[in-house]
C-alpha positions in Angstrom: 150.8 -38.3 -56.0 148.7 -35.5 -56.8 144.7 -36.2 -55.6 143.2 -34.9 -58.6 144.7 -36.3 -61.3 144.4 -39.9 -59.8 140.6 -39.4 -59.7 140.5 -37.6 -62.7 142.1 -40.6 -64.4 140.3 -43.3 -62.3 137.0 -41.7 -63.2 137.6 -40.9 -66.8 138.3 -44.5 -67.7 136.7 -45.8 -65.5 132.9 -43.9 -67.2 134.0 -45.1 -71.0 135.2 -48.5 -69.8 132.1 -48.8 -67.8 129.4 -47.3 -69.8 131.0 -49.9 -72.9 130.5 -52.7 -70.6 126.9 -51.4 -69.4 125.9 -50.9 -73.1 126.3 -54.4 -73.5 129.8 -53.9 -75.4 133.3 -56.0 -74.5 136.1 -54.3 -73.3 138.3 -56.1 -76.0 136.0 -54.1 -78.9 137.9 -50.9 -78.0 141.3 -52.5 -77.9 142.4 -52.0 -80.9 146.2 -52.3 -81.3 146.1 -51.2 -84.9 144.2 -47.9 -84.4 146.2 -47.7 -81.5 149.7 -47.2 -83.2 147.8 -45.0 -85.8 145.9 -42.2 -83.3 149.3 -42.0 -80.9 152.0 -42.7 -83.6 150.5 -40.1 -85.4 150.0 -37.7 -83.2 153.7 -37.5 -81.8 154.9 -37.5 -85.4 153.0 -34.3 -85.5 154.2 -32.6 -82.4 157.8 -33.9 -82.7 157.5 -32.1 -86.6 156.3 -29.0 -85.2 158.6 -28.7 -82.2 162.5 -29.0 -81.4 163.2 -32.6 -80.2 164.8 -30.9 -76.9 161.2 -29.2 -76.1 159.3 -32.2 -76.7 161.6 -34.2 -74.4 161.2 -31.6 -71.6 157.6 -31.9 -72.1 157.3 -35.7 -71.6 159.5 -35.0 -68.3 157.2 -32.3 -67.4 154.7 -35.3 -66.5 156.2 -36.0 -63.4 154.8 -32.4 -62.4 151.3 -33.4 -63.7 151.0 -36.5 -61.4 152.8 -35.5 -58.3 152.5 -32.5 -55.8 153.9 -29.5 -56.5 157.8 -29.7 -54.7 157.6 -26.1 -53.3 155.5 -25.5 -50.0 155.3 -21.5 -50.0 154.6 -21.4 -46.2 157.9 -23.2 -45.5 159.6 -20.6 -48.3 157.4 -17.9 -45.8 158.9 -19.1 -42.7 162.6 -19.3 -44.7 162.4 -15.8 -45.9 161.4 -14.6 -42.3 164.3 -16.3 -40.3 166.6 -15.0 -43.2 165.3 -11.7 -42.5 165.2 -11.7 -38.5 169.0 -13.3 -39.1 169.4 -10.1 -41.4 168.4 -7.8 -38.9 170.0 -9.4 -35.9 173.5 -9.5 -37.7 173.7 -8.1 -40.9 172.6 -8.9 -44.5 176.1 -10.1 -45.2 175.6 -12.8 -42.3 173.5 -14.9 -44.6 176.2 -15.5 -46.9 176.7 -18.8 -45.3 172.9 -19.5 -45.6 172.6 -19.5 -49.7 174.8 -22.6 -50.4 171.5 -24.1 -48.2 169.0 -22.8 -50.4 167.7 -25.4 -53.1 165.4 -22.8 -54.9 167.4 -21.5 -57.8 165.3 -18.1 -57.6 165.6 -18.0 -54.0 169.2 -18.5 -54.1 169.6 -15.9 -56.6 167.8 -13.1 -55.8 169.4 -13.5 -52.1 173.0 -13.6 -53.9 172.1 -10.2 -55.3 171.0 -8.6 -51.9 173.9 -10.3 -50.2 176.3 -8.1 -52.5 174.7 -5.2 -52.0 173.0 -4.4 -55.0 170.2 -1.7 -54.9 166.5 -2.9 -54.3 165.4 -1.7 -57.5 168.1 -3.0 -59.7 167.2 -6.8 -58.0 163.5 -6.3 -58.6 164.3 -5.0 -62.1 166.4 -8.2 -62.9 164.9 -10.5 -61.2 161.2 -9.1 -62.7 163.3 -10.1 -66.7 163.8 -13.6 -65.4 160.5 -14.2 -64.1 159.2 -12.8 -67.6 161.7 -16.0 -69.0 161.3 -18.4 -66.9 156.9 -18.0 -67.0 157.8 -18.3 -71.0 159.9 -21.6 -70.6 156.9 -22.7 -69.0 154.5 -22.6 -71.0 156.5 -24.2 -73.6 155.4 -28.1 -71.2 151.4 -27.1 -71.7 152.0 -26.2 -75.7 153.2 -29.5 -76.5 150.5 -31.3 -75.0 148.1 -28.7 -76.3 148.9 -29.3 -80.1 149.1 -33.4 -79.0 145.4 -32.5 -78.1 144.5 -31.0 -81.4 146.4 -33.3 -83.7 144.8 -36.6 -82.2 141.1 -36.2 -83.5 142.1 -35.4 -86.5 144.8 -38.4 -87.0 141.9 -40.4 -85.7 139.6 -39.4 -88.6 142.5 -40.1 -90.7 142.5 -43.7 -89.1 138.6 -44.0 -89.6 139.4 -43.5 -93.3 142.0 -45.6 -93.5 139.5 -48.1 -91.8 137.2 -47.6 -94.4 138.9 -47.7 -97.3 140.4 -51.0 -95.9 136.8 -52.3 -95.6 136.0 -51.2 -99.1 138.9 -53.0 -100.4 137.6 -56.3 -99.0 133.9 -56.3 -99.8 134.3 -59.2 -101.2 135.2 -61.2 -98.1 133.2 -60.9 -95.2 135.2 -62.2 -92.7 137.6 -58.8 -93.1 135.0 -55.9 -93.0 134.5 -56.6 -89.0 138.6 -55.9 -88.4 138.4 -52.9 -91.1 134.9 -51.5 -89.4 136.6 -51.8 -85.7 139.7 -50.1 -86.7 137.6 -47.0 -88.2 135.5 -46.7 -85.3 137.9 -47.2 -82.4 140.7 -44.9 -84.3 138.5 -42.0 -83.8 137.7 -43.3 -80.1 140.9 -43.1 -79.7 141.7 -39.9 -81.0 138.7 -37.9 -79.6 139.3 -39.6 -76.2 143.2 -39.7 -75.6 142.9 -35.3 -76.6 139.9 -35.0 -74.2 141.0 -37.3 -71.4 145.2 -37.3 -71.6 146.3 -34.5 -73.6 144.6 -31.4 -73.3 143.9 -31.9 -69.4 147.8 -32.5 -69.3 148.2 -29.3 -71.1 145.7 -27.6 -68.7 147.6 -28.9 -65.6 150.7 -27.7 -66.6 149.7 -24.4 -67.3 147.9 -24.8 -63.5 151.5 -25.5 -62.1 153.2 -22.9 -63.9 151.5 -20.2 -63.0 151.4 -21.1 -59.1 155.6 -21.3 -59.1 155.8 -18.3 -61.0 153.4 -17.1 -57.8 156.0 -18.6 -55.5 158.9 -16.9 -57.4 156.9 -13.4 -57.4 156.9 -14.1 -53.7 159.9 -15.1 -53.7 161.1 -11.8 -55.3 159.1 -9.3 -52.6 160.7 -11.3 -49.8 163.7 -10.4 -50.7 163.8 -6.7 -51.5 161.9 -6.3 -48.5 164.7 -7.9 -46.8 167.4 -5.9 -48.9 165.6 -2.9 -47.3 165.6 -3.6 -43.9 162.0 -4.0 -43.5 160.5 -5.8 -40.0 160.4 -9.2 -40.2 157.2 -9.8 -38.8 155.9 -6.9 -42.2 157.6 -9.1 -44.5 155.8 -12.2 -43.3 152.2 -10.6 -43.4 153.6 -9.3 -47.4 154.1 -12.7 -48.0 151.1 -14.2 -46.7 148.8 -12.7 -48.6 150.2 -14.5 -52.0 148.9 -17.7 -50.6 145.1 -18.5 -51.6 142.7 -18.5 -48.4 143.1 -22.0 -47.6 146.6 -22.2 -47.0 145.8 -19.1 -45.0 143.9 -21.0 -42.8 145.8 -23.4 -42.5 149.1 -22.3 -41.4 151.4 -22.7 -38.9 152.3 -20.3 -35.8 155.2 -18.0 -36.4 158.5 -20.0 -36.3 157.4 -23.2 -35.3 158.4 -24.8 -39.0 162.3 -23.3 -39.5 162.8 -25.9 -42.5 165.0 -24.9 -45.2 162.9 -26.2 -48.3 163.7 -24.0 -51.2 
């Protein structure tokens, strides 16, 4: 699971939770099921009306990518690339035929493809540079819907605030109701202001976070292999390659051909 998020989470709830129970407060106040299914029911009925049902279903799946690691490890796709390119050199571009049915990368595998036939450089770069352009739009499309969930919820939880309101000015009257009406009003916009501060919108940031470092990995990706379509040294291509990675990684990795895995 991804460091960050747990503590992000852990320490988000845990500083409302906490500072309810330190004010004196009971954690049952803000547990409101009522204001509850207004704030969230609300708020997907809103993203679900402004998006296609397929891209909103894509979006919840997208979580997985929010909570755990990234899948790709770009050193290992470094140390991949090279052996494909020493393998290459050694016996031929066409030798690594055999070595793209391996390749779990869908980029990877078909940018390789392209060099393995013999296309031109250029003409990869050119068509692989379109897809990139796509597949950084497809994206983005994760973040959006969690970015509109993250605008829509404050505002559905003044709408339950209302509602909450007018509830408790139907029932003047009797006394025993205006404590149920009052909660609903103010833990609706808790629960709007809070679930776009603390779920949505950080969701949507993350996302955006992850996208941008794979389509790094596939511009990577994409330099690897038309270096490799032209022949260049091995040992060049590595050192091209490195210097995507951020300094730490840099630091951090391995000596030259001591991890051959064949993670795409």
């Amino acid at each position: 699971m991804d460091k960050a998020t747990l503590i992000g989470l852990v320490l988000g709830f845990t500083a409302i939770i906490g500072g309810q129970v330190l004010e004196g407060g009971k954690v049952g106040s803000i547990l409101q099921f009522t204001a509850f299914v207004i704030v969230f029911g609300g708020t997907f009925g809103a993203v679900f009306i402004s998006y296609p049902f397929q891209d909103v279903l894509e979006g919840f799946k997208g979580i997985k990518n929010v909570i755990k690691d990234p899948p790709q490890d770009p050193q290992r796709i470094i140390n991949q690339i090279t052996e494909y390119a020493n393998k290459a050199r050694r016996e031929g571009i066409l030798s690594l035929e055999k070595e793209i049915k391996n390749v779990t990368n869908p980029f990877l595998a078909k940018a390789l493809t392209m060099a393995v036939d013999g296309i031109e450089p250029h003409v990869i770069r050119d068509a692989m540079d379109s897809e990139l352009e796509f597949l950084n739009e497809y994206g983005k499309v994760n973040s959006k819907i969690f970015k509109a969930a993250g605008g829509y919820a404050p505002t559905i939880g003044i709408l339950g605030a209302v509602m909450g309101l007018i509830h408790v000015m139907e029932n003047l009257a009797d006394p025993s109701k205006l404590g149920a009406g009052i909660a609903v009003a103010f833990v609706a916009t808790v629960y709007g202001v809070g679930s776009a501060n603390l779920l949505f919108l950080p969701i949507a940031t993350k996302m955006e976070v992850r996208n941008r470092h794979a389509m790094i990995i596939n511009e990577m990706i994409l330099e690897g292999v038309v270096a490799l379509s032209t022949g260049e040294n091995p040992r060049l291509i590595e050192e091209k390659l490195i210097s995507f990675l951020p300094d730490l990684q840099k630091g951090k990795r391995p000596a030259p051909g001591r991890d051959p895995a064949r993670t795409g």
